[in-house]
C-alpha positions in Angstrom: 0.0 0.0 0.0 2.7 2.1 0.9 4.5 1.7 -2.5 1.6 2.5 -4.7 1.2 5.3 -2.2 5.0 6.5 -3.5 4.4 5.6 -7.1 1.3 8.2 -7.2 3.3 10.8 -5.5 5.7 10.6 -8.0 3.6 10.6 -11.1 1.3 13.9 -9.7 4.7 15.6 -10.0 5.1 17.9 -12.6 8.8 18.5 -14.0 10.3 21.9 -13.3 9.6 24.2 -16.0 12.9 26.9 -16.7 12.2 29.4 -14.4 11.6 27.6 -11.6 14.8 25.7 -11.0 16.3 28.2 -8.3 19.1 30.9 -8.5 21.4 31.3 -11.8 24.9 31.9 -11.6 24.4 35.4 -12.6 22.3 35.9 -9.9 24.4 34.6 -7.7 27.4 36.3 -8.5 25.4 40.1 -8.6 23.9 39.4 -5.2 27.7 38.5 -3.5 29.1 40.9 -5.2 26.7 43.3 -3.6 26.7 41.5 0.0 30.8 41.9 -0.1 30.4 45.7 -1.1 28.5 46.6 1.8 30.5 44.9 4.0 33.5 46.7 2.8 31.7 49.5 3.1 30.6 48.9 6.9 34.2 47.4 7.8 35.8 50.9 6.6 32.8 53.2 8.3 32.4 51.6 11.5 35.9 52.3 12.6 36.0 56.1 11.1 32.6 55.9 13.3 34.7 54.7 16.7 37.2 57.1 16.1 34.6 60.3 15.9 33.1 58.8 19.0 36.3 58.6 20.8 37.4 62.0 19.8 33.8 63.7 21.1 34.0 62.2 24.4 37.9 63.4 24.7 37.0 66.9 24.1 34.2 66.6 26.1 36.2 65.3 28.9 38.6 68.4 28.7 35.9 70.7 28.4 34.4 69.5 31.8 38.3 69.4 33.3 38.3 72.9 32.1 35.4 74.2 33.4 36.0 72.0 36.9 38.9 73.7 37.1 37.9 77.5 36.4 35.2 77.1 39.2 37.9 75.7 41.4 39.9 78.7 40.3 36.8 81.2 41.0 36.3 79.7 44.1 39.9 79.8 45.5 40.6 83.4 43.8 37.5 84.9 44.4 37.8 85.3 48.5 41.7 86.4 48.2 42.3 89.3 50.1 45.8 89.5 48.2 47.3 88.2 44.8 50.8 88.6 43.7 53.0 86.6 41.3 56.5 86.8 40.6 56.1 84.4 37.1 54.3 83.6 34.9 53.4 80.0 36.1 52.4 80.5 39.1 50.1 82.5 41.5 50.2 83.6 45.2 47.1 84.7 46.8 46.0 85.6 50.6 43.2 82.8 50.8 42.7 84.1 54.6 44.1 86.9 56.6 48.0 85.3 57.2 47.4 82.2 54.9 48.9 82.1 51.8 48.5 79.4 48.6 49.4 79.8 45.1 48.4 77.9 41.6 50.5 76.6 39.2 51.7 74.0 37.4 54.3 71.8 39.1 52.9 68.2 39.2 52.2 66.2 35.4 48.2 66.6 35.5 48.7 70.2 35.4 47.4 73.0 37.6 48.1 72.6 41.3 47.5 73.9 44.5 50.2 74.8 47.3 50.1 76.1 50.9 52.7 78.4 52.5 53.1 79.9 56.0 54.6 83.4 56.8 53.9 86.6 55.2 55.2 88.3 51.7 58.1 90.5 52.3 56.3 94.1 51.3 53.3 95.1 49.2 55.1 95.0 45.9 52.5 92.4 43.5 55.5 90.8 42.9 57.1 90.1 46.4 56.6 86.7 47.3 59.8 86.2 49.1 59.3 85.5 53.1 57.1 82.6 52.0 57.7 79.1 52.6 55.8 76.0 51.2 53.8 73.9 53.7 53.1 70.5 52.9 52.8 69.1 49.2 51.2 69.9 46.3 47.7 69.5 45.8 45.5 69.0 42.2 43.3 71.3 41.2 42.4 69.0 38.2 40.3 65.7 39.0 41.0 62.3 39.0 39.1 61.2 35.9 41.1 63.8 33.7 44.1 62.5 35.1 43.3 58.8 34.5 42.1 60.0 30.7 45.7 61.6 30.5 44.5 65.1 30.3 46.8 68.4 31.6 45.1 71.5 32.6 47.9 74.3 31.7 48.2 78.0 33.0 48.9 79.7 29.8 48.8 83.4 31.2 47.9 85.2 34.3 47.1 89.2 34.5 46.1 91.3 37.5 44.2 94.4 36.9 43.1 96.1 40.5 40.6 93.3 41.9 40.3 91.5 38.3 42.2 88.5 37.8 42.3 87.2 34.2 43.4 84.0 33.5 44.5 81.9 30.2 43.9 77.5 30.5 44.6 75.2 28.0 44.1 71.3 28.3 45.9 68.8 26.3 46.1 65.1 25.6 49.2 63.3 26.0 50.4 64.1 22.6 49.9 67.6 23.1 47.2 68.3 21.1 45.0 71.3 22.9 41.6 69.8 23.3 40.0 73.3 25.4 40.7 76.8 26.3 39.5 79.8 27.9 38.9 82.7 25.0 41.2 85.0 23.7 39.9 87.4 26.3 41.0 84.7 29.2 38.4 84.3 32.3 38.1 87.0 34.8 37.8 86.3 38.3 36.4 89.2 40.9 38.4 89.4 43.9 38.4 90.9 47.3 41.8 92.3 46.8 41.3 96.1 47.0 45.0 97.6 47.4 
């Protein structure tokens, strides 16, 4: 029963006319030759794609180091009773009547803070001799810049009355500048009145 079963099977089918015996070669060929196209295409984007991503998030990163620093800088400049520099890489400032600290850039990550006891020697802006440093030097960037290999630089510092104005770049390892402060630098209000 089975076998006659078979037999009909096979008789019922039809043959396969032309244009239903699958894929031609031509076909085949057009439709790989598009598939490997747009993979090439995909292989070279995606990278250019990682590479954009990469280089947003790294300016990104020193445009928040920048402006973490400029509000640390606002914040320890802003109550200074005092500010005098004798360079141009590094400021003093009376933080508190008798306490002195200045900014500058001695440690890799950049900009850093340092404490000093006794008083300046005069009131010449640029007299910072009679200080002497107390304890070690402190970051004003933060951790996550450092870690990213970012340095927060003092390019320039001006003192006009109570106006400080100060130039920052930051840069990646190779040097490239990835933010600064404007042309016109920052300007910080102090309490300085002399």
């Amino acid at each position: 029963m089975r076998l006659r079963f078979v037999k009909r099977m096979l008789r019922r089918r039809k043959p396969a006319g032309r244009g239903e015996a699958g894929f031609s070669l031509t076909e085949m060929l057009v439709t790989t030759f598009i598939l490997g196209l747009a993979s090439t295409l995909m292989a070279t984007g995606i990278p250019a794609a990682i590479d954009a991503y990469q280089q947003t998030v790294k300016t990104a990163n020193a445009q928040m180091a920048l402006s973490t620093t400029l509000t640390a800088l606002r914040s320890e400049l802003g109550l200074a009773t005092d500010v005098r520099t004798n360079s141009s890489d590094r400021v003093y400032y009376e933080w508190a009547p008798g306490c002195w600290a200045s900014i500058g850039k001695s440690l890799p990550a950049g900009l850093d803070k340092q404490y000093y006891t006794g008083s300046p020697d005069g009131d010449d802006s640029s007299s910072v001799s009679g200080l002497s440093e107390d304890g070690t030097a402190e970051p004003l960037v933060t951790d996550s810049a450092i870690a990213e290999g970012l340095t927060v630089d003092l390019e320039s510092f001006e003192r006009d009355g109570n106006t400080v104005t100060i130039k920052l770049s930051v840069t990646d390892r190779a040097g490239n500048t990835l933010a600064s402060v404007g042309d016109d630098g920052y300007r910080i209000l102090t309490r300085f009145s002399k």
